[in-house]
VOPAGU-2260 file (C-alpha; in pm, 1 decimal, decimal comma):
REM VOPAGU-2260
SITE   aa  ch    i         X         Y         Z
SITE  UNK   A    0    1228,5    2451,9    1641,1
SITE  UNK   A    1    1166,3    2789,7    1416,2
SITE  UNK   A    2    1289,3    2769,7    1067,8
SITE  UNK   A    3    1536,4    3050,2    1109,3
SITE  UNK   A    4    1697,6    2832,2    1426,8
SITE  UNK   A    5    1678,2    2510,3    1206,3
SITE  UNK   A    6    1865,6    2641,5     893,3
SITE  UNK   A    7    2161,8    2788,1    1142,4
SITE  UNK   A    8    2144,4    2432,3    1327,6
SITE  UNK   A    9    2218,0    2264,0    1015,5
SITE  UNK   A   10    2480,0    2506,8     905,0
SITE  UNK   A   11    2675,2    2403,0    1185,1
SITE  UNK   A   12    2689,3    2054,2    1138,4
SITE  UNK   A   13    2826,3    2094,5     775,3
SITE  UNK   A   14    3183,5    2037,2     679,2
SITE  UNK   A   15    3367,1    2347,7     649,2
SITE  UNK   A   16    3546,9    2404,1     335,3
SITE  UNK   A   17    3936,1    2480,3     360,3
SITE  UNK   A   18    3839,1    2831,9     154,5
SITE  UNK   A   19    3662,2    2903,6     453,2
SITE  UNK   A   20    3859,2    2754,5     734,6
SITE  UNK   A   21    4192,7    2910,9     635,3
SITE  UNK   A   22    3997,8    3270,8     594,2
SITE  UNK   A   23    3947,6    3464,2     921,2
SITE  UNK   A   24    3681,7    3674,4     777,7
SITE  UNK   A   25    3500,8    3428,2     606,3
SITE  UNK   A   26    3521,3    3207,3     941,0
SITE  UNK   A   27    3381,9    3475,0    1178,6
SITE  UNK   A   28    3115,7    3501,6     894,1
SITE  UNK   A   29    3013,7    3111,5     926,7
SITE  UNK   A   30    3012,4    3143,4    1301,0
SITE  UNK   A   31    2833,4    3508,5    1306,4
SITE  UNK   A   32    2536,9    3334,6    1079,0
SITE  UNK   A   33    2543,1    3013,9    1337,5
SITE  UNK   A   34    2534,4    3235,5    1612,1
SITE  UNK   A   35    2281,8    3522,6    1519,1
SITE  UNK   A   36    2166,5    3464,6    1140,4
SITE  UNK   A   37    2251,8    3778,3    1042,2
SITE  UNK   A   38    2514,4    3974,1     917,1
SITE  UNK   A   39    2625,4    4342,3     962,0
SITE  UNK   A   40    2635,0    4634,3     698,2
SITE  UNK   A   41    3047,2    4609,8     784,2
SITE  UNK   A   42    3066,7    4247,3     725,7
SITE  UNK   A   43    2852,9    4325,8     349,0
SITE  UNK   A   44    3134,9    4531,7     241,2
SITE  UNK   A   45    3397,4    4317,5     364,2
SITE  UNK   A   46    3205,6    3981,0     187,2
SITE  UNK   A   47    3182,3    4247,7    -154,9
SITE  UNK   A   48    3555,3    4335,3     -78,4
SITE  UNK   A   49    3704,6    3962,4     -17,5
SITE  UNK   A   50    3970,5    3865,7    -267,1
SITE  UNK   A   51    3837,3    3498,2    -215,6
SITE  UNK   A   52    3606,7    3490,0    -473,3
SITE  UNK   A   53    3574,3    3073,6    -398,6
SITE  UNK   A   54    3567,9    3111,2     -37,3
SITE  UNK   A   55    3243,1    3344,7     -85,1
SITE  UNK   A   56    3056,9    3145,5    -294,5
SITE  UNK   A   57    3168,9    2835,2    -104,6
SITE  UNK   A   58    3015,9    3033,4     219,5
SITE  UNK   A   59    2704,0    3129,1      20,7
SITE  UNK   A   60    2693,9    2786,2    -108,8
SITE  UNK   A   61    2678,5    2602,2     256,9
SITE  UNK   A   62    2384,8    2851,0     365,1
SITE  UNK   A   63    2184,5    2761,7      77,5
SITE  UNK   A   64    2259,8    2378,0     125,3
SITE  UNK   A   65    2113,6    2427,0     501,4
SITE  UNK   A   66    1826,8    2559,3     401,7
SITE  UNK   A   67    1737,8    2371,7      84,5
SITE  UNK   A   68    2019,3    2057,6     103,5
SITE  UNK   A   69    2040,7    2042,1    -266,6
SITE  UNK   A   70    1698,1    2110,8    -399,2
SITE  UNK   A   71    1662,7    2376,1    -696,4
SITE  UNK   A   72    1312,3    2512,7    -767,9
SITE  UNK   A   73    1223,0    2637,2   -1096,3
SITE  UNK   A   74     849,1    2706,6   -1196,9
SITE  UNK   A   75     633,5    2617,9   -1544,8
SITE  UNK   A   76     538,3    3051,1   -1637,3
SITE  UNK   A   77     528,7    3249,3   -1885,6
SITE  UNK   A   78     559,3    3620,8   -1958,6
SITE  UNK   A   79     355,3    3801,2   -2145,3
SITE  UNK   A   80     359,3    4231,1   -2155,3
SITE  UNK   A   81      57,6    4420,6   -2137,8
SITE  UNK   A   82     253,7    4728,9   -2326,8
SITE  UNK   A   83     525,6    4874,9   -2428,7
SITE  UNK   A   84     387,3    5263,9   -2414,6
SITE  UNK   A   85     572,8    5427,9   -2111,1
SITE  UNK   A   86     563,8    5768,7   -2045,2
SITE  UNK   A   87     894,0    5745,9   -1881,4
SITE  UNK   A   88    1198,6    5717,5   -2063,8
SITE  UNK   A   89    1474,9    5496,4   -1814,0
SITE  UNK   A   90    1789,3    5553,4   -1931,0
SITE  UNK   A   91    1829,7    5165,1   -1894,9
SITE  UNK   A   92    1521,7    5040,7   -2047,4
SITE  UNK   A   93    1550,4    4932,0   -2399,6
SITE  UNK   A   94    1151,0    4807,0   -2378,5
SITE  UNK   A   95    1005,0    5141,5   -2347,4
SITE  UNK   A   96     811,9    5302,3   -2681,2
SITE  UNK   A   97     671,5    5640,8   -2784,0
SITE  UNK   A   98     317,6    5621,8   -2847,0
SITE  UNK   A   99     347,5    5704,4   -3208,2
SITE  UNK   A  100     637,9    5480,5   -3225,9
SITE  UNK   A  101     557,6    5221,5   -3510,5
SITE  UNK   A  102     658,7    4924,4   -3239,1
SITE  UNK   A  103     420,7    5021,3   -2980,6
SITE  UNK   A  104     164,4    4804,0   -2863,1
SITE  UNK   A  105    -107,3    4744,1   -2632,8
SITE  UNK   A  106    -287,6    4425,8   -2568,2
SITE  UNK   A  107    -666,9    4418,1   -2502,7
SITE  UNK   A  108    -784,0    4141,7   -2258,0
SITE  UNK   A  109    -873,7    3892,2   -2567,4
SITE  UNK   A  110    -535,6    3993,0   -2692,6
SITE  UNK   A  111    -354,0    3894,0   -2400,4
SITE  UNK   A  112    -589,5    3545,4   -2359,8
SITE  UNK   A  113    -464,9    3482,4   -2736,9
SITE  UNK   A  114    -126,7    3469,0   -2608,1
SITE  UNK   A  115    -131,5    3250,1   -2285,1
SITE  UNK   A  116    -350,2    3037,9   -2503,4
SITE  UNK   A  117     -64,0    2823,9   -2685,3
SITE  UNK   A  118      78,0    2764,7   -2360,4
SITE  UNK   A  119    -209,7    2761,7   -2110,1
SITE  UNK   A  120    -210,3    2362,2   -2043,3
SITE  UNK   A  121     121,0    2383,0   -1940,4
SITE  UNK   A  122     188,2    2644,6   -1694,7
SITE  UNK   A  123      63,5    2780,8   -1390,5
SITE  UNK   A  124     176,7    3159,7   -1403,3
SITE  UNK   A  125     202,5    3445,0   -1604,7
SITE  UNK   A  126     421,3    3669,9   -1549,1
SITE  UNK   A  127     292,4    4046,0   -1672,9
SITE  UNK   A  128     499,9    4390,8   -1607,4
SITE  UNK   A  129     479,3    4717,8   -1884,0
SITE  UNK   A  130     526,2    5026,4   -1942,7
SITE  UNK   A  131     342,7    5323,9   -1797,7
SITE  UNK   A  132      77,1    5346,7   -2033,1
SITE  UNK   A  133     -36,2    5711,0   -2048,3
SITE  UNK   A  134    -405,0    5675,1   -2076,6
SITE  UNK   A  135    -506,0    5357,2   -1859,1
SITE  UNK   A  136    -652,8    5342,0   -1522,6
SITE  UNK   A  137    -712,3    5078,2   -1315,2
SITE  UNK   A  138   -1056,9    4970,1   -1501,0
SITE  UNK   A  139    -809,6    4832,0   -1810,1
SITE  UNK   A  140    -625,4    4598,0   -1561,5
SITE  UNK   A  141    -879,9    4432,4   -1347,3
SITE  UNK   A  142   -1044,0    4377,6   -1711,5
SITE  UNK   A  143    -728,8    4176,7   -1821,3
SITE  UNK   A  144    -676,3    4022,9   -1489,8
SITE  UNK   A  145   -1024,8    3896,3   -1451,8
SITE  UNK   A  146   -1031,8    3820,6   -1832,2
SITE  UNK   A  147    -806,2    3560,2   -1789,9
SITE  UNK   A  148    -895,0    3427,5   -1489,9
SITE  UNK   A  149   -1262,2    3354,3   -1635,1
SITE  UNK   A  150   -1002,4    3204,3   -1937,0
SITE  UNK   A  151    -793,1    2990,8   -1714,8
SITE  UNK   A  152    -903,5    2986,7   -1348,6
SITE  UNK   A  153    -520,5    2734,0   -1248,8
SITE  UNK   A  154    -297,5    2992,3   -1368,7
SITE  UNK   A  155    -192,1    3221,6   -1087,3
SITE  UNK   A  156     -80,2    3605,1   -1191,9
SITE  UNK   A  157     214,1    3787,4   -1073,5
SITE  UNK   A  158     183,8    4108,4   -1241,4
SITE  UNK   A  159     246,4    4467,2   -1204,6
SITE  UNK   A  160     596,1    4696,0   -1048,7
SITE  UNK   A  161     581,3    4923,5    -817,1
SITE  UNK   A  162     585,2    5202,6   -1034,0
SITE  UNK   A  163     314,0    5057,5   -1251,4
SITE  UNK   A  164     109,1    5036,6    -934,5
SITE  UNK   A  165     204,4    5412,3    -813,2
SITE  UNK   A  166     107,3    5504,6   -1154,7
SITE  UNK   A  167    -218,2    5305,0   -1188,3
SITE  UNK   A  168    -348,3    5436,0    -876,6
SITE  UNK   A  169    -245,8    5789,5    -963,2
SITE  UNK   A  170    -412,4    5797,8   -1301,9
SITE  UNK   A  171    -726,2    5624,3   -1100,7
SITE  UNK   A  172    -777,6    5898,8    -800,5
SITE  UNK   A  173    -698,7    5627,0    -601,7
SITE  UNK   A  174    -451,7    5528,5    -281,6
SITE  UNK   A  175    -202,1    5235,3    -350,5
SITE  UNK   A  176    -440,0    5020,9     -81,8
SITE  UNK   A  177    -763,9    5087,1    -282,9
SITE  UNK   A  178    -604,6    5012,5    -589,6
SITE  UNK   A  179    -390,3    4655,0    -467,5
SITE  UNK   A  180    -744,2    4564,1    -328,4
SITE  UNK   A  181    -911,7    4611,9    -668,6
SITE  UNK   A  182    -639,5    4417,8    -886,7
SITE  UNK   A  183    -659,8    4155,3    -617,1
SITE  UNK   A  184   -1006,1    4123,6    -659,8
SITE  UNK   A  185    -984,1    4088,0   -1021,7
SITE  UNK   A  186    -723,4    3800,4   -1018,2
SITE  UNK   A  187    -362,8    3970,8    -934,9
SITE  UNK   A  188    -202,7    3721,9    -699,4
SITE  UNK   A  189     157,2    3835,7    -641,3
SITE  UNK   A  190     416,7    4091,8    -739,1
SITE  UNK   A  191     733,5    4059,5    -897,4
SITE  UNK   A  192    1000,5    4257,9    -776,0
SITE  UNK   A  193    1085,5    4489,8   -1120,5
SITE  UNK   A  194    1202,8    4822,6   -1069,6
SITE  UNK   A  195    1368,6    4844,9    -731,7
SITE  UNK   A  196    1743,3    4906,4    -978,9
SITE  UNK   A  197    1921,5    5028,8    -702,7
SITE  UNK   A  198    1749,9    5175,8    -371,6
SITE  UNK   A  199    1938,5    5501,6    -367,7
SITE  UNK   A  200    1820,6    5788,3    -459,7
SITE  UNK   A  201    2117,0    5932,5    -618,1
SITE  UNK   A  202    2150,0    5627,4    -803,1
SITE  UNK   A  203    1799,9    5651,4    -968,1
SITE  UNK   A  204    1842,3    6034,7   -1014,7
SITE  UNK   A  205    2073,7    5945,4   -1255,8
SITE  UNK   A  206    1944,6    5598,6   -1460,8
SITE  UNK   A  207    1577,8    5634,9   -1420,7
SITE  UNK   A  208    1470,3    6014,0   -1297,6
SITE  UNK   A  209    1098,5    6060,5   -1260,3
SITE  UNK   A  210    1071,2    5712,6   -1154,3
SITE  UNK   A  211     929,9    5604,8    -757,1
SITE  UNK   A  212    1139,5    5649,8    -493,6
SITE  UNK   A  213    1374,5    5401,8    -262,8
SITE  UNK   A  214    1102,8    5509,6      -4,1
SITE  UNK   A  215     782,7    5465,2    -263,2
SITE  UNK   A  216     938,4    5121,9    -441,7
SITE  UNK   A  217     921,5    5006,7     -54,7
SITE  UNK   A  218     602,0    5139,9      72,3
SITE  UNK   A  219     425,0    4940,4    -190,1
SITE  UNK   A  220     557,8    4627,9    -124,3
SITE  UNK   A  221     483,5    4689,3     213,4
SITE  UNK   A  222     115,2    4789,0     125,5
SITE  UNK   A  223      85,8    4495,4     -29,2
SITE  UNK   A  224     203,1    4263,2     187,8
SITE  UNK   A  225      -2,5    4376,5     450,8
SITE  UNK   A  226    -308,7    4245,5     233,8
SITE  UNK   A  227    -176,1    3920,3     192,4
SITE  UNK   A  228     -46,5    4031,3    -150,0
SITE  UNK   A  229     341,9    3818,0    -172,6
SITE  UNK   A  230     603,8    3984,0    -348,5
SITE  UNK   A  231     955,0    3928,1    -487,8
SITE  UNK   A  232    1223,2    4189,8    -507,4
SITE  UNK   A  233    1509,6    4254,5    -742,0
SITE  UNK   A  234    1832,9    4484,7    -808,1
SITE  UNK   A  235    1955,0    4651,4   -1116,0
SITE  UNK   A  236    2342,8    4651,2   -1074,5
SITE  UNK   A  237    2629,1    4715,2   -1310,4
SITE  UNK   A  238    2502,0    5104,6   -1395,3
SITE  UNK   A  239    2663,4    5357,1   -1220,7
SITE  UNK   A  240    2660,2    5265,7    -857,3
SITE  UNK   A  241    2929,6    5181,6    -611,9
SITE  UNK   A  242    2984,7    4871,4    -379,3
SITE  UNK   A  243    2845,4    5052,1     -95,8
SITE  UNK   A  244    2504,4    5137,9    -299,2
SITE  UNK   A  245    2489,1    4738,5    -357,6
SITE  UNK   A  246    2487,4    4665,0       9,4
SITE  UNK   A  247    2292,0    4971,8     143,7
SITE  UNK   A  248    1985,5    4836,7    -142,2
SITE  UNK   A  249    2022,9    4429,2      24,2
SITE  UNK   A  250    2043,2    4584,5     418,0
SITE  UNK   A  251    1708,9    4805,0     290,4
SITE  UNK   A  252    1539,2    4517,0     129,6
SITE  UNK   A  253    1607,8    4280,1     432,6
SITE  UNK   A  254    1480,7    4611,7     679,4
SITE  UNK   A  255    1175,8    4605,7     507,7
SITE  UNK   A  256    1142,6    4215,1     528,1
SITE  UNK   A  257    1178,4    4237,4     916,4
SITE  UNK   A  258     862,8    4480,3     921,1
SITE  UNK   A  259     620,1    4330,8     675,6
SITE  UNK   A  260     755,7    3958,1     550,7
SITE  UNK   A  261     583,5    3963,6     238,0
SITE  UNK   A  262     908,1    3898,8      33,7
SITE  UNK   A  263     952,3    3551,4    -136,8
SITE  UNK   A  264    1258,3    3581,5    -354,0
SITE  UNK   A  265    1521,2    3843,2    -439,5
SITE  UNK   A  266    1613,6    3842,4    -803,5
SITE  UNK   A  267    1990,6    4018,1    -868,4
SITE  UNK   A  268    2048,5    4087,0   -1230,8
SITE  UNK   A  269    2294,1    4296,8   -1425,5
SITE  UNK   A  270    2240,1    4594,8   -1652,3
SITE  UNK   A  271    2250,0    4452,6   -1990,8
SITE  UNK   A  272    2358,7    4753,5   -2217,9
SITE  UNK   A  273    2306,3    4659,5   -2606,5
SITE  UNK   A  274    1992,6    4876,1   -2670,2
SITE  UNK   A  275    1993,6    5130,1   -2430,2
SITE  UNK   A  276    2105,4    5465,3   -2360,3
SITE  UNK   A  277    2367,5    5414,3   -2032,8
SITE  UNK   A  278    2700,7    5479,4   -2215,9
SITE  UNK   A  279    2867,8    5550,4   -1877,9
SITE  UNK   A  280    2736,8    5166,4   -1670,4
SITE  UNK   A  281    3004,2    5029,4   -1586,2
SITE  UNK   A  282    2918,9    4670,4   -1666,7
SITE  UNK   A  283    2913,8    4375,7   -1419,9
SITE  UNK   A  284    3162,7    4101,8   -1469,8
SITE  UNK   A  285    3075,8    3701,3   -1483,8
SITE  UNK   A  286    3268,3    3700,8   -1127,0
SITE  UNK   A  287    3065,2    4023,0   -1014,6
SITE  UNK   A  288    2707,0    3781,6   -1098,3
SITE  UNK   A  289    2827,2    3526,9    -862,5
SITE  UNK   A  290    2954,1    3748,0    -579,4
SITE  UNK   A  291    2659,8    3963,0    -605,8
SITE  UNK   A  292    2448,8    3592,0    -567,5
SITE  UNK   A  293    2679,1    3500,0    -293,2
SITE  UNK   A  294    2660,4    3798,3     -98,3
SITE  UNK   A  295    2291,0    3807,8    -131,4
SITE  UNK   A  296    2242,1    3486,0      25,9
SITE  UNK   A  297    2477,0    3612,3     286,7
SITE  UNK   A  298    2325,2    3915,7     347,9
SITE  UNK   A  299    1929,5    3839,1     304,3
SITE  UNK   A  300    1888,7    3599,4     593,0
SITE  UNK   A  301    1486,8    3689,8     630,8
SITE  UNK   A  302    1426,4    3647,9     257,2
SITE  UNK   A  303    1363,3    3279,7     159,7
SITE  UNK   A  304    1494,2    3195,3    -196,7
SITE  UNK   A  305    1738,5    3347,3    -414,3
SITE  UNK   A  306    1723,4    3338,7    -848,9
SITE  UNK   A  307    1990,1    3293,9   -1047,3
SITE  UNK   A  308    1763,0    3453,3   -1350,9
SITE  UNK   A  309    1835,3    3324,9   -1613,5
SITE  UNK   A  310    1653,5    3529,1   -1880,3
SITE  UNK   A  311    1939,6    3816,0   -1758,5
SITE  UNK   A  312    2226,1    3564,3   -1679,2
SITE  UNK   A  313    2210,7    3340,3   -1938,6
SITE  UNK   A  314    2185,4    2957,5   -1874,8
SITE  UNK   A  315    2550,6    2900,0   -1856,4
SITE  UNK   A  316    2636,3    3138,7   -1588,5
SITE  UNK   A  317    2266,7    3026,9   -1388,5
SITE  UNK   A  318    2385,9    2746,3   -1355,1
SITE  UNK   A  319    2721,6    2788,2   -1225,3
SITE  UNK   A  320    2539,8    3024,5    -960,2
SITE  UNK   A  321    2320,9    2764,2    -781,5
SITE  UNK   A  322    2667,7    2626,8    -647,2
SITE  UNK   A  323    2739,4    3046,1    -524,3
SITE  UNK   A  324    2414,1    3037,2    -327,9
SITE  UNK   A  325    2089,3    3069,9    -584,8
SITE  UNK   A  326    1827,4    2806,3    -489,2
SITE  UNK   A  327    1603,5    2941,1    -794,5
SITE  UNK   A  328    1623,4    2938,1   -1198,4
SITE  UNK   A  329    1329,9    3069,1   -1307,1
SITE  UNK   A  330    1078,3    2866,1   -1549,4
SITE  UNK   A  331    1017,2    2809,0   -1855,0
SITE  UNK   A  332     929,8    3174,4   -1959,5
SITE  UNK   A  333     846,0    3113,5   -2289,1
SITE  UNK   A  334     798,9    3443,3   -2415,5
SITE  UNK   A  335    1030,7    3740,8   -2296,7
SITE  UNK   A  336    1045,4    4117,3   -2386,2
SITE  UNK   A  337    1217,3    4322,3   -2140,9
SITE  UNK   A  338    1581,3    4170,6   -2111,1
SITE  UNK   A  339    1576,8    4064,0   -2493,7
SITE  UNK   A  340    1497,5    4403,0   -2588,4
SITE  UNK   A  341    1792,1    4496,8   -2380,9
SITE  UNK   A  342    2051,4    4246,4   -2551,4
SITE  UNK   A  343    1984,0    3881,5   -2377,6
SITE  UNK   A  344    2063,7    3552,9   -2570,3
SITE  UNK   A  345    1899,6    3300,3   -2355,0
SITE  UNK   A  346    1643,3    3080,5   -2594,6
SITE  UNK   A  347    1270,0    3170,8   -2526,7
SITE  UNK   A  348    1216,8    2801,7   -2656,5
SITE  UNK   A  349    1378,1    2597,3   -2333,5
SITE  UNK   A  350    1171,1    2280,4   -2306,2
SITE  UNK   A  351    1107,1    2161,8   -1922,4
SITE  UNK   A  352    1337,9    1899,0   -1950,2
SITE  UNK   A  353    1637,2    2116,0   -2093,8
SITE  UNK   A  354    1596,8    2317,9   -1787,9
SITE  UNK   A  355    1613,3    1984,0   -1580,9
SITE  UNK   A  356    1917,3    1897,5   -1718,3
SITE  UNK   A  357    2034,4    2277,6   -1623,7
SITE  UNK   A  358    2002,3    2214,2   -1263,9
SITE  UNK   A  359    2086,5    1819,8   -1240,3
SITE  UNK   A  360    2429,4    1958,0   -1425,1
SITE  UNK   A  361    2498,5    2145,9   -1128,5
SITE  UNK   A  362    2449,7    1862,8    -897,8
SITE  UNK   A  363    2117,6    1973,8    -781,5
SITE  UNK   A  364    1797,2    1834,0    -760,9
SITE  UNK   A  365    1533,4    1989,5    -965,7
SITE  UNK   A  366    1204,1    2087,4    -787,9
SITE  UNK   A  367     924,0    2157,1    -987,1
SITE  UNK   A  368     729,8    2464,7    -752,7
SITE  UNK   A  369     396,2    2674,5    -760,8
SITE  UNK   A  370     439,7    3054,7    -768,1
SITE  UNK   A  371     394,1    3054,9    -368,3
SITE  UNK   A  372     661,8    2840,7    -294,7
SITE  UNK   A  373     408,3    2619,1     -99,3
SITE  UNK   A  374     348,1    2314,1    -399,5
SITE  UNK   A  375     654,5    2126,7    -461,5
SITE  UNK   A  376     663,2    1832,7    -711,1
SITE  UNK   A  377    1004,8    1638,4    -678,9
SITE  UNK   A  378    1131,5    1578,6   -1050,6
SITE  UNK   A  379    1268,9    1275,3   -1136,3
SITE  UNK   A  380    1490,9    1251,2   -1496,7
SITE  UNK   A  381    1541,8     930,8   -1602,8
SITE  UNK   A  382    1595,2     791,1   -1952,8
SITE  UNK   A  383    1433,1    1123,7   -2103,3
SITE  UNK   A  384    1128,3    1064,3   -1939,2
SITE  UNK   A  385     926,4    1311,5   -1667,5
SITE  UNK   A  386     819,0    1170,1   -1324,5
SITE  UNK   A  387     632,0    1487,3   -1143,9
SITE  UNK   A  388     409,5    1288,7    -840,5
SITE  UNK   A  389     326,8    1614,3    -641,0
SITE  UNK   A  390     408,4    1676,3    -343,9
SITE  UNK   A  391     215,4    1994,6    -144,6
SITE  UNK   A  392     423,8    2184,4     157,7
């Protein structure tokens, strides 16, 4: 039996919450995802639309449960920037810095090795996005990449947006192929998902002009996928689009899953505004988080796991999400720029276990996973103490 067929198998043999039951919509949902897996554009804005806020999540909540039963994965990384210089200037980005600002930066290979080094027996990914740095090429990256791989050969590297990329292989003479190869040679492993904010045009016209493309943010995920290159994708929400922009991005992501399957996680997070320059967003709501989760889960039937991220969210309101449909918290990051620059509380200083207790609070089970999603060590908490026996699938 396919995977796809087995998850919908198993949603049908779970009990049906009376949220659901007593909702026509939400029922011809359940049946509709039994039946086919998938979910139409209509059906989107209805889910976004629902006044059953609990019926949603409890919907989202029984998907995730038949593909994952109550497992939550979370991952041992850490992030570290390779620079803050961007010639852009996102209307949203509180990270970005002039390169005569007094708080810009950029980190040298040894630089960077200096700063995984406090951490580097205890993790197994960094995480690395930046600015666009004005004078760099691809020669600078491949140094760093390979620099720490020759450092720490275990620790896999998800690195670089899709405008970082676009703008790499720009400043190179390069096409987005030549340049994925190069970085991949030098050590880049994956892609995180940063910078898809909303895959309309008219949207990103308006929050981060001069910046790639719906079209261009997609192409190079597909690029990369086809060269065995995995990828995650996000969305920027609670700036200035509509319900309607929310679904069209989610029925564009899960299009370009269907052609080249390279997506392993979607990552939903709202605009934080403290520190940036977006006086018109109109903010997300706690309840908006969860739906958006919800829907998500919903929606993305071809895209395996959905975070609840809780650098953005907070570890309050991740938590609550893994019952709306999030399989996924994150790590223990460590060190984080971007969304603290932007106004996020969450501690940087989260021991392992801490985030154990996270998920077990929510009635999951914690899974300790590799950045591939194919190593799994079950975690056991018991008396303060750390079993991790691992566990490879």
């Amino acid at each position: 039996m396919s995977e796809i067929t087995d998850w919908r198998q198993r949603l049908s043999t779970l009990k049906v919450p009376i949220s659901i039951s007593n909702n026509l919509m939400l029922s011809a949902c359940l049946d509709k995802l039994i039946e086919t897996g998938r979910l139409s554009e209509k059906d989107g804005m209805k889910l976004m639309n629902e006044s059953s806020l609990i019926g949603v999540t409890a919907l989202a909540d029984m998907v995730k449960r038949s593909r994952f039963d109550d497992r939550v994965f979370y991952n041992r990384n850490l992030h570290v920037n390779t620079t803050n210089i961007c010639v852009l200037a996102c209307r949203f980005c509180a990270f970005r810095k002039g390169p005569k600002d007094t708080n810009a930066y950029e980190l040298t290979p040894e630089k960077f090795v200096e700063r995984i080094s406090p951490f580097a027996s205890g993790i197994d990914e960094v995480h690395s996005v930046g600015g666009l740095h004005p004078d760099w090429k691809v020669d600078e990256y491949s140094e760093i990449f390979s620099t720490i791989k020759k450092h720490f050969p275990w620790i896999h590297i998800k690195a670089l947006t899709a405008i970082e990329i676009i703008h790499i292989s720009k400043r190179s003479g390069l096409t987005i192929k030549q340049t994925l190869k190069i970085l991949q040679e030098a050590g880049l492993d994956s892609i995180p998902g940063g910078g898809a904010e909303i895959l309309v045009d008219s949207v990103r016209d308006k929050i981060c002009r001069g910046k790639e493309s719906s079209e261009e943010y997609l192409e190079v995920h597909s690029i990369a996928h086809s060269i065995g290159i995995p990828t995650n994708c996000t969305m920027l929400f609670g700036t200035v689009e509509t319900i309607e922009d929310r679904i069209s991005h989610l029925i564009k992501l899960r299009t370009q899953q269907d052609s080249s399957g390279g997506f392993q996680c979607f990552v939903p997070y709202p605009f934080l505004p403290d520190y940036s320059r977006l006086p018109e967003a109109q903010l997300a709501t706690s309840s908006e988080v969860v739906r958006i989760i919800a829907v998500s889960r919903l929606m993305l039937d071809n895209i395996s796991h959905i975070k609840a991220y809780r650098m953005n969210l907070g570890d309050h309101l991740s938590s609550f999400c893994l019952n709306a449909g999030a399989d996924d918290i994150d790590g223990t990051v460590g060190h984080e720029e971007i969304m603290h620059d932007a106004g996020s509380k969450t501690r940087l200083d989260t021991p392992e276990s801490t985030l154990i207790k996270l998920i077990t609070s929510s009635g999951s089970r914690p899974i300790r996973r590799n950045s591939t999603y194919d190593q799994f060590s079950d975690v056991e908490f018991e008396h303060n103490s750390l079993s991790l026996p691992i566990v490879s699938g």
